[in-house]
DOBA-227260 format. One line per 10 residues: number of its first residue (from 1); their letters; for each residue x, y, z of N, C-alpha, C. Coordinates in Angstrom, 3 decimals. Atoms other than C-alpha are relative to their C-alpha. Last residue first. Layout:
! residues N
NUM = a = X,Y,Z,X,Y,Z,X,Y,Z; ...
! end
This chain:
! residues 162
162 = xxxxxxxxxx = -0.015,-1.287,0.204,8.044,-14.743,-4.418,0.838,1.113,0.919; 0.577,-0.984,-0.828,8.943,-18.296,-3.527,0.229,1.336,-1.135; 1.552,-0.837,0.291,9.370,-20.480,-6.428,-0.268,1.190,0.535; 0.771,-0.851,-0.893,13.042,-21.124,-5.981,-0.918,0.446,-0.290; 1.269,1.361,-0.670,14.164,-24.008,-8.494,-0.401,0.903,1.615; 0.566,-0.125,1.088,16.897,-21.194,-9.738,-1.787,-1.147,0.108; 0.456,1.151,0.539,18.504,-21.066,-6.734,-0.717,-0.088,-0.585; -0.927,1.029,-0.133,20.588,-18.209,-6.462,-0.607,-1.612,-0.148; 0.840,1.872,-0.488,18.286,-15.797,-7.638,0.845,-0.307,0.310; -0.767,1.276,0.542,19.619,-12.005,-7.502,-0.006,-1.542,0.514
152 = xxxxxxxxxx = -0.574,0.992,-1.433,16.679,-9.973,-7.518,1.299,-0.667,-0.749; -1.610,0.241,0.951,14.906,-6.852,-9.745,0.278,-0.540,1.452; -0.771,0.962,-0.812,11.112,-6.521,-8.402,1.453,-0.290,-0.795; -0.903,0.683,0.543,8.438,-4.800,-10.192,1.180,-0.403,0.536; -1.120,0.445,-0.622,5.032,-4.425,-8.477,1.399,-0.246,-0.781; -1.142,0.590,0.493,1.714,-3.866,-9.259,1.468,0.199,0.026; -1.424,-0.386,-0.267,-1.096,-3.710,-7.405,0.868,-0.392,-0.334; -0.822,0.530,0.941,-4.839,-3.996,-8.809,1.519,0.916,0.814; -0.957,-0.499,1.732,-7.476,-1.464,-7.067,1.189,-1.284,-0.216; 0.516,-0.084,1.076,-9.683,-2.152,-3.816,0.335,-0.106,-1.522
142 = xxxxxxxxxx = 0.838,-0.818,0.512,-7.398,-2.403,-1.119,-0.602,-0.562,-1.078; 1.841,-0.333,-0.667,-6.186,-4.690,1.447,-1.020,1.031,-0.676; 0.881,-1.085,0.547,-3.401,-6.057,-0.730,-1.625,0.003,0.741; 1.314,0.222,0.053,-0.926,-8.360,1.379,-0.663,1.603,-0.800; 0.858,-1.143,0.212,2.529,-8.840,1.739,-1.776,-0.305,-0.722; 1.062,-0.354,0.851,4.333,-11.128,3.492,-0.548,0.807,-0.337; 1.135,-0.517,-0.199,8.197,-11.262,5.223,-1.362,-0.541,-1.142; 1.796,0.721,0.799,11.032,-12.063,5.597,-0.800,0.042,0.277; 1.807,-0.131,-0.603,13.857,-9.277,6.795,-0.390,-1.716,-0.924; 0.814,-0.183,-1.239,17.868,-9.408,7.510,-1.434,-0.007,0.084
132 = xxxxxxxxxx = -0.237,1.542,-0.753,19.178,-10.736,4.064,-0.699,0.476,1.397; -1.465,0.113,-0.732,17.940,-7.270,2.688,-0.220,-1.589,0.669; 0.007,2.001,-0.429,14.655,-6.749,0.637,1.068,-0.275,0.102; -0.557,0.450,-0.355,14.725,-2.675,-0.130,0.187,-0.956,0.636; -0.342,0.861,-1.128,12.010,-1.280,-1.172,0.670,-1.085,-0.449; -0.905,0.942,0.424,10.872,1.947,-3.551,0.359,-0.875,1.426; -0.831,0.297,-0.700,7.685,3.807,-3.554,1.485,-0.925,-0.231; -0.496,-1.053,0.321,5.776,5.560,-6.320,1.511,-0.467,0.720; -0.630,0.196,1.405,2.952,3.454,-5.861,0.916,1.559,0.485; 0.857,-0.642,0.944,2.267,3.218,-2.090,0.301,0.021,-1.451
122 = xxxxxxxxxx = -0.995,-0.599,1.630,3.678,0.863,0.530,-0.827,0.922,-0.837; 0.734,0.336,1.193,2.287,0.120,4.258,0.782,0.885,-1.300; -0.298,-1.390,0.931,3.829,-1.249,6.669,-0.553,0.086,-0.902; -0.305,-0.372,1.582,2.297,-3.431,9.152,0.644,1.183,-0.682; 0.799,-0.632,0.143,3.877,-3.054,13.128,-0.200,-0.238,-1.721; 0.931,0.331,-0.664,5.844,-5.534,15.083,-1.270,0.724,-0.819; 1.127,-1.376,-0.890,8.593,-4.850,12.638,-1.322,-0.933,0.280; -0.709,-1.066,-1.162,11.866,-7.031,12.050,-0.736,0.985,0.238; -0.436,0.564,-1.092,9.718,-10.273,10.370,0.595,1.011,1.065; -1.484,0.520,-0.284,7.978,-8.292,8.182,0.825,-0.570,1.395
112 = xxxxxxxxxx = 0.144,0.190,-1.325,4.075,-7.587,7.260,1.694,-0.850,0.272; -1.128,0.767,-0.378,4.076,-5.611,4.248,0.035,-0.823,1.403; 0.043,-0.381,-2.020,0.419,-3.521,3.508,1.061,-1.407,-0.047; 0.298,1.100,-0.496,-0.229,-2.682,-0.351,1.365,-0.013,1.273; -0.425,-0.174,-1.261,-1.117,0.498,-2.254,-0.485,-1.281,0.559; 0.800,0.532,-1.589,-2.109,0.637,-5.809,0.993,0.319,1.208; 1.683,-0.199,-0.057,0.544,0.841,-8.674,-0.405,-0.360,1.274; 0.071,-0.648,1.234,4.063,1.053,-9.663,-1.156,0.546,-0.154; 1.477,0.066,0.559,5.567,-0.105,-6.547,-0.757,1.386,-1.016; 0.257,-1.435,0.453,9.340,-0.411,-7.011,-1.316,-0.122,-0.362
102 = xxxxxxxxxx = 1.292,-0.522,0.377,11.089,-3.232,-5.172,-0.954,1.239,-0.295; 0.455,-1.770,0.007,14.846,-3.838,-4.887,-1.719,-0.310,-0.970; 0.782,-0.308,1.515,15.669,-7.793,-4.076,0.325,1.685,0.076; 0.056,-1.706,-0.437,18.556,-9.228,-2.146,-0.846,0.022,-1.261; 0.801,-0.596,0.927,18.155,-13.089,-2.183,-0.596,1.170,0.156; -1.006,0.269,1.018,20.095,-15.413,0.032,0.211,0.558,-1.479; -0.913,0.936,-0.919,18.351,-14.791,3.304,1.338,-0.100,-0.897; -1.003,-0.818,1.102,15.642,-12.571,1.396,1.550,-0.311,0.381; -1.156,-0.570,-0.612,12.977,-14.593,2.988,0.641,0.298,-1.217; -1.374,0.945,0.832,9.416,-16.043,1.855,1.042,0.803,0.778
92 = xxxxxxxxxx = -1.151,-0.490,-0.451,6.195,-15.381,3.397,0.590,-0.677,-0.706; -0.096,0.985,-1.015,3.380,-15.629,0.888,1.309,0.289,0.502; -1.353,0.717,0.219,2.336,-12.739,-1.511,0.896,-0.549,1.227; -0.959,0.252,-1.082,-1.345,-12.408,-0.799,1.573,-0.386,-0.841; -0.616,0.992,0.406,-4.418,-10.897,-3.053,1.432,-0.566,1.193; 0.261,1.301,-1.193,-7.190,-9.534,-1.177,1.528,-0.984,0.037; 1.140,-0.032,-1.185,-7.852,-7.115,-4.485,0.138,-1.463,0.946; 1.108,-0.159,-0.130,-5.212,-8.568,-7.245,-0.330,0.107,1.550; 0.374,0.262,-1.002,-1.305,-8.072,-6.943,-1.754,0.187,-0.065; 1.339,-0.665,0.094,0.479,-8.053,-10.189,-1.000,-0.531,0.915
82 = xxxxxxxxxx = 0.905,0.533,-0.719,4.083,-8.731,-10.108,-1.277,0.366,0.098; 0.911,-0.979,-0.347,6.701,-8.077,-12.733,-1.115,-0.732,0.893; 1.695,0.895,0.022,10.045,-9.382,-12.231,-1.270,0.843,-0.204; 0.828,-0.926,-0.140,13.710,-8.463,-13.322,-1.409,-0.591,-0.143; 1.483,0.065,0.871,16.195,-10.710,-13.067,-1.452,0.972,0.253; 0.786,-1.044,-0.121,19.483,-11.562,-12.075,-0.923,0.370,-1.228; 0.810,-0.530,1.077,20.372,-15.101,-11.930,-0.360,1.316,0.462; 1.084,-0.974,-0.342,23.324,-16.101,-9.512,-0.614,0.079,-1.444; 1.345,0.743,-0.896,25.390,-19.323,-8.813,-0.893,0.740,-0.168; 0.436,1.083,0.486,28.834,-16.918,-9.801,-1.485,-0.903,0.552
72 = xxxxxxxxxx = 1.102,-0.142,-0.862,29.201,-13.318,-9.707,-0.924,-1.780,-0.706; 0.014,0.489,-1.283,31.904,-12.618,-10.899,-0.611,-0.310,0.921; 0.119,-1.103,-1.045,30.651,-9.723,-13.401,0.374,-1.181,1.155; -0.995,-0.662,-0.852,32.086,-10.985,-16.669,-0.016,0.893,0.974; -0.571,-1.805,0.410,29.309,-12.796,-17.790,1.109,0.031,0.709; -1.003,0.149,1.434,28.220,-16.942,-17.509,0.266,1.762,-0.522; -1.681,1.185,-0.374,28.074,-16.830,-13.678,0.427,-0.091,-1.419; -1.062,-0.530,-0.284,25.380,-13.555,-14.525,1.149,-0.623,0.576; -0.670,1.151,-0.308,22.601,-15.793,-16.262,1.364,0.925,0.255; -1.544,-0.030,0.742,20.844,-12.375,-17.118,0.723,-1.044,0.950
62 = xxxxxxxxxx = -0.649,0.470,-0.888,16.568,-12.199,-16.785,1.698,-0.164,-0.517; -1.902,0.646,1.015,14.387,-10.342,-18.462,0.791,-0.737,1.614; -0.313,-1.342,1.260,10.729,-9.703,-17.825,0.561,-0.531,-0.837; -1.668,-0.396,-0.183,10.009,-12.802,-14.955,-0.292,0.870,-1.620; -0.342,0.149,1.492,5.962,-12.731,-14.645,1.356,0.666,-0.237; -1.301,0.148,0.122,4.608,-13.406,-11.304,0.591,-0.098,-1.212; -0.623,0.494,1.256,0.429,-12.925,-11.285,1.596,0.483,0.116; -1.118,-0.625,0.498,-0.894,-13.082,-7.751,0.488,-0.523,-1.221; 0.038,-1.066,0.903,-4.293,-13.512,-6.655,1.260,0.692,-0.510; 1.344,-0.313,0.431,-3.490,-15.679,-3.755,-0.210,1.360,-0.980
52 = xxxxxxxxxx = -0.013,-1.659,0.981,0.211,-16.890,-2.908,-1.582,-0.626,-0.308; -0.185,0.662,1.706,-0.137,-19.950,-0.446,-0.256,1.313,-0.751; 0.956,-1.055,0.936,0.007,-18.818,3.404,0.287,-0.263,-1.468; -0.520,0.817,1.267,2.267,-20.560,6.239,-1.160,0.287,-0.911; 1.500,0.305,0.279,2.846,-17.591,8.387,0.196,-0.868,-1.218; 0.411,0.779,1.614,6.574,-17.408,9.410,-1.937,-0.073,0.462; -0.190,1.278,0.046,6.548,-15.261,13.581,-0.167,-0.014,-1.878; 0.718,0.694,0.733,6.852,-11.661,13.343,0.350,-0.880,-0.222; 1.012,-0.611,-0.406,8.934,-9.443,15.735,-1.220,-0.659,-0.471; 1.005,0.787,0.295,11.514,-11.624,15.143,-1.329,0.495,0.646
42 = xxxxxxxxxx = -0.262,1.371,0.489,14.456,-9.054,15.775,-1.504,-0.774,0.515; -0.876,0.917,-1.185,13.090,-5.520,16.543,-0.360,-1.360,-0.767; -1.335,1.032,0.580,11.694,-2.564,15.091,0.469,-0.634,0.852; 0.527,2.122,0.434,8.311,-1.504,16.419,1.351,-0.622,-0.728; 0.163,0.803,-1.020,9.618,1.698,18.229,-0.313,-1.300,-0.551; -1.336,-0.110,-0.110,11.465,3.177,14.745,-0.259,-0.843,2.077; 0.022,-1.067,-1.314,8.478,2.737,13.304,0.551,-0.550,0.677; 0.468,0.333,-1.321,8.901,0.397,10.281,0.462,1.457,0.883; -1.346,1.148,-0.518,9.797,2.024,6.741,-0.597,-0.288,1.277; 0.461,-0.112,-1.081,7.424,3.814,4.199,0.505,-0.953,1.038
32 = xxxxxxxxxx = 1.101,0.438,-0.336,9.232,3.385,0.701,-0.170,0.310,1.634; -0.233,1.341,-0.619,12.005,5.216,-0.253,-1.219,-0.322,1.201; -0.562,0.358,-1.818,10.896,7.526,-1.967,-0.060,-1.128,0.107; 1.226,0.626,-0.656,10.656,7.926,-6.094,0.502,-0.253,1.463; -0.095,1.709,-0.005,13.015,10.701,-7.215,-1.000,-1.043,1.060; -0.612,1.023,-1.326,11.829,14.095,-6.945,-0.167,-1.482,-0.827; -0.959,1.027,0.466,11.319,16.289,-10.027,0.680,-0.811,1.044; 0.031,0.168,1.081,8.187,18.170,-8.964,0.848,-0.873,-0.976; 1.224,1.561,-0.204,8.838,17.874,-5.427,-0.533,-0.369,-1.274; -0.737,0.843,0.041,11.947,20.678,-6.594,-0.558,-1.107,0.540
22 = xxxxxxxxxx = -0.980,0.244,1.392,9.825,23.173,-8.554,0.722,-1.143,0.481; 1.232,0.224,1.302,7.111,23.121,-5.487,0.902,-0.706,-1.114; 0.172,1.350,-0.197,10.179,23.523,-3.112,-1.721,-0.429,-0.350; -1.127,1.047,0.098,11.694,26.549,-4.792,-0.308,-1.502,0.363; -0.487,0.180,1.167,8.139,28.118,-5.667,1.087,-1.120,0.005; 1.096,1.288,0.782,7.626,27.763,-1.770,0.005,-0.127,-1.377; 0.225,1.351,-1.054,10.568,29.334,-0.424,-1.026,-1.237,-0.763; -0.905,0.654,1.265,9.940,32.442,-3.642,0.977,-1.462,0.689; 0.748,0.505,1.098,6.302,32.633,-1.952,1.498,-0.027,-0.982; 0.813,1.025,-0.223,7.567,33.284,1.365,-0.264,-0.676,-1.361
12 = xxxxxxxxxx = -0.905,0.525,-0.930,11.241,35.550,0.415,-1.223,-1.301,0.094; -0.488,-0.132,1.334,8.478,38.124,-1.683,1.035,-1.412,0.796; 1.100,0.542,0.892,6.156,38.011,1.396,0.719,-0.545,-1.204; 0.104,0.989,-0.714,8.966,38.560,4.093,-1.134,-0.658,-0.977; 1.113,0.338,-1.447,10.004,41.181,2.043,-0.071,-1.251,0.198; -0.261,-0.429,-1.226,13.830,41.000,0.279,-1.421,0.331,0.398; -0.341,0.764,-0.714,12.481,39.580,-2.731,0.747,-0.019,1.410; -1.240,-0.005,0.561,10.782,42.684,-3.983,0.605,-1.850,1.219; -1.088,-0.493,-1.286,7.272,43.236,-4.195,0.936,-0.923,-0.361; 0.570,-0.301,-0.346,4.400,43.179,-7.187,1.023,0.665,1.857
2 = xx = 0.460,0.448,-1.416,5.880,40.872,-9.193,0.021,1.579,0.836; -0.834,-0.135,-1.173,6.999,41.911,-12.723,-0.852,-0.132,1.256
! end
């Protein structure tokens, strides 16, 4: 038995912090690190023309969803894995026609997007949201291997970009 009663200000401190110990413990992954709320703004970042470097792109699964019963015609959804070597670059591309969700798994790597003046940077654990409104590049300025998994819906199947 504890030592004082939950009515002190001691017993009340340390059963505050237990509760949010126990509940960072089962948190869902965050939503990734988002532009500063002064650097947002339309074309804040010109296209850079940049050739993927150190990147391995390796589709999982993928589901031809015009031949299912989800209405959803012209589209591939597909789950990607990406593996970002030291320096490595994933070249601008756009999300214009091509909503992704990204879930870094590993390392920590630095976004540079058309609607923030400012890099962002991602961490493993994070999750991001690739909306028709951004394109962008990302870049690994660290040391360690970053990897990446990516669920999109293709529409043009003869789309390299990353």
């Amino acid at each position: 038995m504890l030592p004082f009663t939950s009515n002190s200000r001691l017993g009340r401190g340390l059963l505050l912090a237990a509760v949010v110990a126990g509940a960072s413990a089962f948190a869902l992954p965050a939503l990734a690190g988002g532009c500063p709320a002064d650097q947002k703004k339309p074309n804040a970042r010109e296209a850079v023309d940049l050739k993927p470097v150190g990147v391995t792109d390796t589709v999982i699964a993928s589901i031809d969803v015009s031949k299912a019963p989800f209405n959803i015609d012209g589209r591939n959804f597909r789950m990607r894995k990406l593996t970002i070597e030291p320096g490595g670059i994933v070249p601008w591309h756009s999300h214009a026609d091509r909503p992704a969700i990204i879930y870094i798994t590993e390392g920590e790597i630095v976004e540079y997007a058309s609607n923030c003046a400012a890099p962002i940077v991602h961490k493993a654990g994070d999750v991001v949201a690739e909306t028709p409104d951004v394109s962008h590049w990302w870049k690994n300025l660290g040391d360690k291997t970053v990897v990446l998994l990516s669920a999109d819906l293709l529409k043009d199947t003869s789309d390299h970009n990353m």
